[in-house]
C-alpha positions as CSV (number, residue, x, y, z in Angstrom):
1,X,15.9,-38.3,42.4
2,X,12.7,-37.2,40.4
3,X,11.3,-35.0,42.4
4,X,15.2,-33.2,42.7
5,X,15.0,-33.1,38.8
6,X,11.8,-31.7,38.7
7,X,12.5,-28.7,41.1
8,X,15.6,-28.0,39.2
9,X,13.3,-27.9,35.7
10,X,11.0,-25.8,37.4
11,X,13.6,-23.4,39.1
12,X,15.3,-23.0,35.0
13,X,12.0,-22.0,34.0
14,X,11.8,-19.6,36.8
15,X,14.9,-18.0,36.2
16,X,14.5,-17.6,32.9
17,X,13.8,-13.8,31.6
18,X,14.1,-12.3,28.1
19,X,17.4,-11.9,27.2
20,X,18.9,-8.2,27.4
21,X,21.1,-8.0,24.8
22,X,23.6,-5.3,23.2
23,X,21.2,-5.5,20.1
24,X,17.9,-4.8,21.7
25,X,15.1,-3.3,20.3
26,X,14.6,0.3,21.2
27,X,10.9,1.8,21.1
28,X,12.3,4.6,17.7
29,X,14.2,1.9,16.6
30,X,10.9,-0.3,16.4
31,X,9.4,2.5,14.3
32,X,11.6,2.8,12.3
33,X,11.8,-0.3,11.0
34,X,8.3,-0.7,11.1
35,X,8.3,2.1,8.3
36,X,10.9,1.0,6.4
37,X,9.4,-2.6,5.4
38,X,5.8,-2.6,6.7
39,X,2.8,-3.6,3.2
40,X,0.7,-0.8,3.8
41,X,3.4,1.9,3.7
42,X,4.9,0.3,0.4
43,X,1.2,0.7,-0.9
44,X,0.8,4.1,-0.5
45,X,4.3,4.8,-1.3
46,X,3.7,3.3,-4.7
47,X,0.6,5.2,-5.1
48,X,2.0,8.5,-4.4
49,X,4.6,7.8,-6.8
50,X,1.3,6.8,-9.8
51,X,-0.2,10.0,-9.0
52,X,3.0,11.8,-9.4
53,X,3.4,10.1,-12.9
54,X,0.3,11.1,-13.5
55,X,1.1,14.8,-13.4
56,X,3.6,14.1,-16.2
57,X,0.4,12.2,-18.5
58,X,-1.2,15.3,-17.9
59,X,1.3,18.1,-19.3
60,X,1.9,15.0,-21.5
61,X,-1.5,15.5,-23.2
62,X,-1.6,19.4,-23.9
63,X,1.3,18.6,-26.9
64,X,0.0,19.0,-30.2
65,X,-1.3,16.4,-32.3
66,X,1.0,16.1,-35.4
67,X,-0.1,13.3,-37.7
68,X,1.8,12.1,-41.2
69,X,0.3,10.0,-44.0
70,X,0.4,8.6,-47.1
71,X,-0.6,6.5,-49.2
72,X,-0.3,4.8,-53.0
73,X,-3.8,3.1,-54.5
74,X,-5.1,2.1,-57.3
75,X,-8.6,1.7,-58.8
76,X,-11.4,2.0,-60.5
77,X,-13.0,6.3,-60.7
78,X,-16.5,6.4,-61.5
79,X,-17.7,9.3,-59.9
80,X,-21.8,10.0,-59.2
81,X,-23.7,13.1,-57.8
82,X,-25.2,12.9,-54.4
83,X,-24.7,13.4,-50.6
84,X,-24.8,10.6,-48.6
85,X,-23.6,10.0,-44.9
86,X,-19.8,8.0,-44.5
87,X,-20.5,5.1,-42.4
88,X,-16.6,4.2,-42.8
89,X,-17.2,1.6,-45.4
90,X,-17.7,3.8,-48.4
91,X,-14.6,4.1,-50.2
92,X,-14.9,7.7,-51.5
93,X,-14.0,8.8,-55.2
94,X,-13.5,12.1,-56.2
95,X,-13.4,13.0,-60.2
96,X,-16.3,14.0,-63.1
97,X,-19.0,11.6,-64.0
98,X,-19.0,9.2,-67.0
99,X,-22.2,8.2,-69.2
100,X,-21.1,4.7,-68.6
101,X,-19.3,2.5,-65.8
102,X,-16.1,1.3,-66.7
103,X,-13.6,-1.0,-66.0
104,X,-10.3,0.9,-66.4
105,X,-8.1,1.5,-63.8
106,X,-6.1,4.9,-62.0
107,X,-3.3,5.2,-59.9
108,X,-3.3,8.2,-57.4
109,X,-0.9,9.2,-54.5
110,X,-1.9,11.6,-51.7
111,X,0.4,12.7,-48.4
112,X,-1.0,14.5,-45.6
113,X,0.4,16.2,-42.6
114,X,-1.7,17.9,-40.1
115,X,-1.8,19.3,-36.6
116,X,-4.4,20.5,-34.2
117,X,-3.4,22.1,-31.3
118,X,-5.7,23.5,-28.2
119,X,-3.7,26.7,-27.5
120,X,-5.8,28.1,-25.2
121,X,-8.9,27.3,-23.2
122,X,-9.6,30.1,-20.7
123,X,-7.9,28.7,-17.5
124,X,-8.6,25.1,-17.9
125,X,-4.5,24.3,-17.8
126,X,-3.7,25.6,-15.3
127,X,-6.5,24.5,-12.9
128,X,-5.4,21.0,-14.4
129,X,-1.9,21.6,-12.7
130,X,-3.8,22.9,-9.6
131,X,-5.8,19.5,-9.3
132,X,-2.7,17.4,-10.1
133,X,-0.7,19.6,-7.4
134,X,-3.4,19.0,-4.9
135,X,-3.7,15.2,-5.4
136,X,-0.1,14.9,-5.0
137,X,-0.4,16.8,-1.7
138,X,-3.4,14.6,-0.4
139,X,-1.5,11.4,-1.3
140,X,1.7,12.7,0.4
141,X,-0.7,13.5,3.3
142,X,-2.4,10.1,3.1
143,X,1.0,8.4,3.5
144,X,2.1,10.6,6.9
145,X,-1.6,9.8,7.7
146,X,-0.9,6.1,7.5
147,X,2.5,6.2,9.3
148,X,1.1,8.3,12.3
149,X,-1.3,5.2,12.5
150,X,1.1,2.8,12.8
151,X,3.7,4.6,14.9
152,X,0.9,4.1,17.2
153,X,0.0,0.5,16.7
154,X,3.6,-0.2,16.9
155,X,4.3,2.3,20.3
156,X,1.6,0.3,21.6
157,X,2.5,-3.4,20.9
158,X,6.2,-2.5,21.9
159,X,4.1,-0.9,25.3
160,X,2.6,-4.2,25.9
161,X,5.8,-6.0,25.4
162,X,7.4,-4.1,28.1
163,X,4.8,-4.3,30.3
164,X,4.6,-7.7,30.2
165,X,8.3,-8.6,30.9
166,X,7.7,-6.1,34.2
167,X,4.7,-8.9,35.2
168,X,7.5,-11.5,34.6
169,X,9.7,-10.7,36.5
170,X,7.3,-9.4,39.4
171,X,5.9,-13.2,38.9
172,X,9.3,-14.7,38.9
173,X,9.9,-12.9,42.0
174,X,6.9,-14.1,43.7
175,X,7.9,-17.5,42.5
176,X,11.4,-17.4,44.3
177,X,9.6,-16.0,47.8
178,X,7.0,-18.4,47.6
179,X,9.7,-21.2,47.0
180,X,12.0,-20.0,49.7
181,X,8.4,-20.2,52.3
182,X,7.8,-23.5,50.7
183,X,11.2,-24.9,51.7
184,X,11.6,-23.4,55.3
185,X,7.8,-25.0,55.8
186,X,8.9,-28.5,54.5
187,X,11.9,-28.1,57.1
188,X,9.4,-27.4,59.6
189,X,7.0,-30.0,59.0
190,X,9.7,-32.7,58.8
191,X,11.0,-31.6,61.9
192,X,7.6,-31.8,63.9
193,X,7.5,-28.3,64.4
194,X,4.7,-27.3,62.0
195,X,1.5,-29.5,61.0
196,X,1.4,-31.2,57.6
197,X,-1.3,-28.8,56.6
198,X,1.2,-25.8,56.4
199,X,3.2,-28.0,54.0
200,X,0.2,-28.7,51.5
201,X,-0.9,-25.1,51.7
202,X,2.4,-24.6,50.6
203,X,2.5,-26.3,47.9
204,X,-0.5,-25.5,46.7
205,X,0.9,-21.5,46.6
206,X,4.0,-23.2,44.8
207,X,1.7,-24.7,41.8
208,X,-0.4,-21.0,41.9
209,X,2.9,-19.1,41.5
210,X,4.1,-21.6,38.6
211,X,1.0,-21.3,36.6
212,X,1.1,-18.3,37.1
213,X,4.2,-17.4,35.6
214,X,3.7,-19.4,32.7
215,X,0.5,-17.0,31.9
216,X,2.4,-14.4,32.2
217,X,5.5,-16.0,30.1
218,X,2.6,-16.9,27.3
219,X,1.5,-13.0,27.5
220,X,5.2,-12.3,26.3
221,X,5.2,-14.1,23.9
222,X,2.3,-13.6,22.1
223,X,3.1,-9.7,22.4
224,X,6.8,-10.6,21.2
225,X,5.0,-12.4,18.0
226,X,3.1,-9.1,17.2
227,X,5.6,-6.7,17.6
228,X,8.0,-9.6,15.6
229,X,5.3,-8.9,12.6
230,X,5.6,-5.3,12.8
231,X,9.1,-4.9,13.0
232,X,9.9,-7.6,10.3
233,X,12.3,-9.3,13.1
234,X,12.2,-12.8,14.0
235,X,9.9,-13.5,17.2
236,X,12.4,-16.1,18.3
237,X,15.4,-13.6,18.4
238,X,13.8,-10.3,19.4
239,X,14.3,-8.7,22.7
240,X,13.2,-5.1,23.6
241,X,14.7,-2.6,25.3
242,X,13.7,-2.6,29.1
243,X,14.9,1.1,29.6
244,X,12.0,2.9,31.5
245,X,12.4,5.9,33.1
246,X,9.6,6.9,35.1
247,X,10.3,10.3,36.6
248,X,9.4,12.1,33.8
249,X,5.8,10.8,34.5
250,X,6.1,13.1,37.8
251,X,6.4,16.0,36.2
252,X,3.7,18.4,34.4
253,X,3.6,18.0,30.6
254,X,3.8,21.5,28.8
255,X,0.2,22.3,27.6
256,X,0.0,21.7,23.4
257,X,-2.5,22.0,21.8
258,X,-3.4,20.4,18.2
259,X,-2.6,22.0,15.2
260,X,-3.0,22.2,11.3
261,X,0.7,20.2,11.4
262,X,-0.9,17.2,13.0
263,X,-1.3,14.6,9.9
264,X,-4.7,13.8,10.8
265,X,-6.0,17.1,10.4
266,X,-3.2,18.1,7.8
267,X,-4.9,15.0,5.6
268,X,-8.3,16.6,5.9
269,X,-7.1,20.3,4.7
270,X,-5.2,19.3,1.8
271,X,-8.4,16.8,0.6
272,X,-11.0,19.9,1.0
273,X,-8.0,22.0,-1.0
274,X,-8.1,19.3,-3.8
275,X,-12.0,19.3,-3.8
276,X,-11.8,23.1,-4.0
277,X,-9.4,22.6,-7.2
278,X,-11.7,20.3,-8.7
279,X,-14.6,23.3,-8.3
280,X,-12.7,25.2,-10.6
281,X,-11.3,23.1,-12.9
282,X,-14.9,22.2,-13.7
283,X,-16.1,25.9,-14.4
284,X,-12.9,26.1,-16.5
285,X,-13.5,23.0,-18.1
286,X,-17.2,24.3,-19.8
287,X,-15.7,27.7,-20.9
288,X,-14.3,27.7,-24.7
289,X,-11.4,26.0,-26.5
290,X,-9.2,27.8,-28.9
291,X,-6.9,25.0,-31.3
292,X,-4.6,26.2,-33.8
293,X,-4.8,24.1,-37.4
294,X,-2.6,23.1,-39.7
295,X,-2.8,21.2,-42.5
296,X,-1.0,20.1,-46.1
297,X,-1.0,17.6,-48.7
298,X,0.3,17.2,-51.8
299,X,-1.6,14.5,-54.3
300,X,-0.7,12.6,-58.3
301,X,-3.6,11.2,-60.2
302,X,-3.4,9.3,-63.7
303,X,-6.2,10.7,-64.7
304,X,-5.5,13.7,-66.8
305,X,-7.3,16.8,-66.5
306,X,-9.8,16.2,-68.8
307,X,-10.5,13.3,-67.0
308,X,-9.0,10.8,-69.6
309,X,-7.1,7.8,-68.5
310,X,-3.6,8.2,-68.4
311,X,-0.8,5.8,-68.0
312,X,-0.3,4.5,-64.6
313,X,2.8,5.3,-63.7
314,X,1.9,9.3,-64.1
315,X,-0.1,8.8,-61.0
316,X,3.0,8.0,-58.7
317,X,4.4,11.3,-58.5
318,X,2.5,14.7,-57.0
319,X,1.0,17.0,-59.0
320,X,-0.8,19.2,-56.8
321,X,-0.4,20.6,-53.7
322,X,-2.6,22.1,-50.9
323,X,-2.2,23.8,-47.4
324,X,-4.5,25.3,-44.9
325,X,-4.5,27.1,-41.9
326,X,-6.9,28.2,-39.3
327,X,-7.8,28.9,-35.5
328,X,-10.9,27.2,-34.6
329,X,-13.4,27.9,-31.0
330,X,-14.6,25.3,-29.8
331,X,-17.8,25.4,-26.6
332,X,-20.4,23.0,-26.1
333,X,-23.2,25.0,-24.5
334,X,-24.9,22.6,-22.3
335,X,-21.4,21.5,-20.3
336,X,-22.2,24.9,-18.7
337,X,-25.7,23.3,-17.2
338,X,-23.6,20.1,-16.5
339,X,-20.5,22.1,-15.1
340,X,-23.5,24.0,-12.5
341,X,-24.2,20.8,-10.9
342,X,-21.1,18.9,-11.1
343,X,-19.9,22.4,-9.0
344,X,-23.1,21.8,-6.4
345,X,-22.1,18.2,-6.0
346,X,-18.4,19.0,-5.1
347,X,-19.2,22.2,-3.0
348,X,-21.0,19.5,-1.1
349,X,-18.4,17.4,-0.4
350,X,-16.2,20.1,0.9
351,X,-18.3,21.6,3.2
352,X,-18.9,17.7,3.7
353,X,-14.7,17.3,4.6
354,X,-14.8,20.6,6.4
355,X,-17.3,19.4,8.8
356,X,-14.8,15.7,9.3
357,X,-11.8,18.6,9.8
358,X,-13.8,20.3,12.8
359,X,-14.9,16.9,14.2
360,X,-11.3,15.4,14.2
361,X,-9.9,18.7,15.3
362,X,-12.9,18.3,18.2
363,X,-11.4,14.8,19.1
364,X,-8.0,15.6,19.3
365,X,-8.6,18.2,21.7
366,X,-10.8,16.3,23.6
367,X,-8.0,13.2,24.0
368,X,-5.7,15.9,24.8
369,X,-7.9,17.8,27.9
370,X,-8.7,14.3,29.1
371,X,-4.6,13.1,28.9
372,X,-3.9,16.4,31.0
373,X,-6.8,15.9,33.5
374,X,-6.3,12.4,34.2
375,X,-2.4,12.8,34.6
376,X,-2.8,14.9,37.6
377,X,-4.3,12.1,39.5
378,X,-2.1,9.2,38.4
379,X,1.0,11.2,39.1
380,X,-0.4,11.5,42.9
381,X,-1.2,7.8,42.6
382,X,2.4,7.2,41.2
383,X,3.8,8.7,43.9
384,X,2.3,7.2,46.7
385,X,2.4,3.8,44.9
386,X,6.5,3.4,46.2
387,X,5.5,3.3,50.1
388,X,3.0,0.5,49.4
389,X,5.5,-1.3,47.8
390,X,7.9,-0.9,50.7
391,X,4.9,-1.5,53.3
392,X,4.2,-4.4,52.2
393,X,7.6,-5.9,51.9
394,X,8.1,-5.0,55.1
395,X,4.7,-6.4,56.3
396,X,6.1,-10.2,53.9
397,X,9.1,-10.1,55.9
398,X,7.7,-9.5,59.3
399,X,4.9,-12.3,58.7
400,X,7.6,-14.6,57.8
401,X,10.0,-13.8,60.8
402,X,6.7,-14.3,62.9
403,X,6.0,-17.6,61.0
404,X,9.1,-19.1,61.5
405,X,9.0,-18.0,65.4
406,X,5.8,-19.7,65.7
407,X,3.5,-17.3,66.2
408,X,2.1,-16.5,62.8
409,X,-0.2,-19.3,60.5
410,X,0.6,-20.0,56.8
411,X,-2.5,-18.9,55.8
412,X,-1.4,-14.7,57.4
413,X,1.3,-15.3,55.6
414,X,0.3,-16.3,52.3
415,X,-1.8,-13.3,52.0
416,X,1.6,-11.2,53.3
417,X,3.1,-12.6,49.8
418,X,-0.2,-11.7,47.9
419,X,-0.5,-8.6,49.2
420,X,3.1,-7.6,47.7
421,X,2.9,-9.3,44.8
422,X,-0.5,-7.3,43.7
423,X,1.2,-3.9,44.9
424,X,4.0,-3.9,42.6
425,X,1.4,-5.4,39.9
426,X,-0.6,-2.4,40.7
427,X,2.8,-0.1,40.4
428,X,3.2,-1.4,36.9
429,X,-0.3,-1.2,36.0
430,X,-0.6,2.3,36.9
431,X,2.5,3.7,35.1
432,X,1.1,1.6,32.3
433,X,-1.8,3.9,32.2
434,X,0.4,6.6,33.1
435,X,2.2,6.3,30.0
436,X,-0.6,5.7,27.8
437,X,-1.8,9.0,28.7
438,X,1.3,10.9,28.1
439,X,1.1,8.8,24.6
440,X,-2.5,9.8,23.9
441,X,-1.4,13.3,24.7
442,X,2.0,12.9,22.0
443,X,-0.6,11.6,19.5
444,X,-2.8,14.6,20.2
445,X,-0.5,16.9,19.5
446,X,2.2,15.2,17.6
447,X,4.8,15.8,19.8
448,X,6.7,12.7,20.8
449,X,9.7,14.1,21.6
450,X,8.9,14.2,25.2
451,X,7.2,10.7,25.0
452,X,10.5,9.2,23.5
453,X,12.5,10.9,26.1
454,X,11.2,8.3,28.7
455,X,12.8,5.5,26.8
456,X,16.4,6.6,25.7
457,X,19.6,5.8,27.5
């Protein structure tokens, strides 16, 4: 009764297979959820939107400085000759000067309103806006950058996913065949017609094809846990979409080639465009500064104009009145020495990024001619690999009608079921590479149109 309960345990297990369901997860559909909810994308989301803001601080700062005050005091006025330095603690008086120091007091009331505003400075505006523009693009381009990297992290985890269901069910094939020899052997061997031998081989094959089943069930499931992270699903309830369709991987794959489009190399031209912004915001920012001025103020003193001490009150209300205007240049002469190097430095870096353009753009092709070259053979491979697999079957059931007729030993046929079992391992393992190939070319040329068109319905 225990060993019946067992077998049946073990048979559950062996029939069990990731559930196909109505709701399963396509490889776009992966993706796309990927993007939608994944940290790093939120991160550089945000970001973008900061140096967009940032655009808006900048125009923000070219309004003119408009500054109101006023204020009410009263005091003591002794006045004295002499120049002297305001360190900010000096509380400056302004009237004639007495033989003695006194005590008395004066009001005084002053109001000021001014403006200063750069109107003009050669350029240095609207490389500003340049540099802003340019940021924005290389964040924008950082963020595509960040996504191309993850459509392939995710392509490949959902890849490994698939893969690894295919080795489950190959295994729990292999399982069922090598349970179906291990039965018709105990038969035999209870019935005197084999030796007891056959029937410990046999189950010694039956523990292999367990164990090894449950490797491969373990495989899935750590895959399922990675692409569960990814996707923001639940590694419990996700199921992929088994949808393969390998003839495409027969036929020739239209010759791309990589281009300024691809975010890689489109990240790398819009960062040398921003560095080439900076070079000329930095000229424009040592050439000269032209501010409009403005200024007036209106001011009451108690103290009457032949500088005698009035009644307080008289120093409340304005009695004199002032305003001034004027265009002023502003140039300090040695930012034109620091502009010169600042320029060197960042003509540096560009021809710095321009070099990192031609190496990617180097790379990319490369990955590409390699894709292309290396598809030719596996498509010969893929097509011879479906006569193995029928070979062999054929050679598995031929050993077994030969075993059971006596005239073959356990051990030919053991290798019979291994032989099959590693050719349609073989199959998988070579459309496998197959496919990464045709996804190292998509990434090449960021193209996956094709790429996708191998797993939609």
């Amino acid at each position: 009764m225990k060993k019946r309960y067992w077998l049946l345990s073990v048979l559950l297990i062996a029939c069990w297979q990731p559930a196909v369901v109505a709701q399963a997860l396509t490889l776009e559909g992966a993706v796309n959820a990927t993007f939608a909810q994944y940290p790093t994308l939120a991160a550089q989301r945000a970001a973008l939107e900061a140096i967009r803001a940032n655009a808006r601080v900048v125009r923000d700062n070219r309004l003119p400085n408009v500054r109101l005050h006023d204020q009410v005091t009263i005091g003591t006025a002794n006045g004295m000759s002499g120049s002297y330095f305001s360190m900010g603690l000096i509380v400056p008086t302004s009237g004639a000067r007495r033989a003695e120091n006194r005590p008395d007091l004066a009001t005084g009331n002053i109001a000021l309103a001014s403006m200063d505003w750069e109107v003009y400075n050669f350029g240095r505006f609207q490389a500003e806006d340049k540099l802003a523009v340019a940021d924005i693009a290389v964040s924008e381009a950082g963020l595509e950058r960040e996504q191309f990297a993850l459509r392939q992290v995710v392509i490949n985890t959902y890849l490994d996913m698939l893969w690894q269901a295919r080795y489950l069910d190959i295994e729990q094939r292999n399982f069922a065949r090598v349970d179906t020899v291990r039965r018709i052997i105990t038969n035999l061997v209870r019935n005197g017609i084999k030796p007891g031998l056959d029937s410990s081989l046999a189950a010694v094959e039956w523990s292999k094809a367990k164990m090894t089943y449950w490797k491969a069930l373990e495989n899935y499931r750590r895959t399922a846990v990675q692409l569960a992270t990814l996707t923001g699903r639940s590694a419990n309830e996700l199921s992929v979409d088994t949808l393969f369709r390998s003839e495409p991987l027969l036929a020739p794959v239209a010759g791309d080639v990589p281009g300024l489009n691809h975010p890689l190399l489109r990240f790398r031209e819009r960062f040398i465009n921003r560095q080439t912004a900076e070079i000329d915001l930095i000229r424009k920012a040592a050439r000269p500064r032209v501010s409009l001025l403005t200024a007036a103020w209106a001011r009451g003193s108690s103290l009457t104009v032949e500088n005698e001490f009035g009644p307080l009150g008289s120093g409340l209300a304005y009695s004199r009145s002032n305003f001034l205007v004027g265009v002023a240049a502003t140039m300090n002469l040695t930012d034109l020495r620091r502009a010169l190097h600042r320029t060197q430095l960042q003509q540096l870096r560009v021809q710095e990024a321009t070099n990192q353009l031609a190496v990617e753009r180097v790379q990319l092709q490369n990955a590409l001619t390699t894709a292309d070259s290396l598809l030719i053979i596996l498509r010969l491979e893929l097509g011879e690999l479906p006569n193995a697999i029928r070979s062999a079957n054929d050679a598995y059931q031929q050993r077994l009608a030969l075993y059971n007729n006596g005239l073959e030993t356990i051990l030919s046929l053991t290798d019979a079921l291994q032989l099959l079992s590693s050719v349609e391992k073989e199959y998988v393992e070579t459309q496998s590479r197959a496919v990464k190939l045709r996804l190292q070319k998509a990434f090449a040329t960021n193209n996956f149109e094709e790429f996708y068109s191998m797993f939609r319905r």
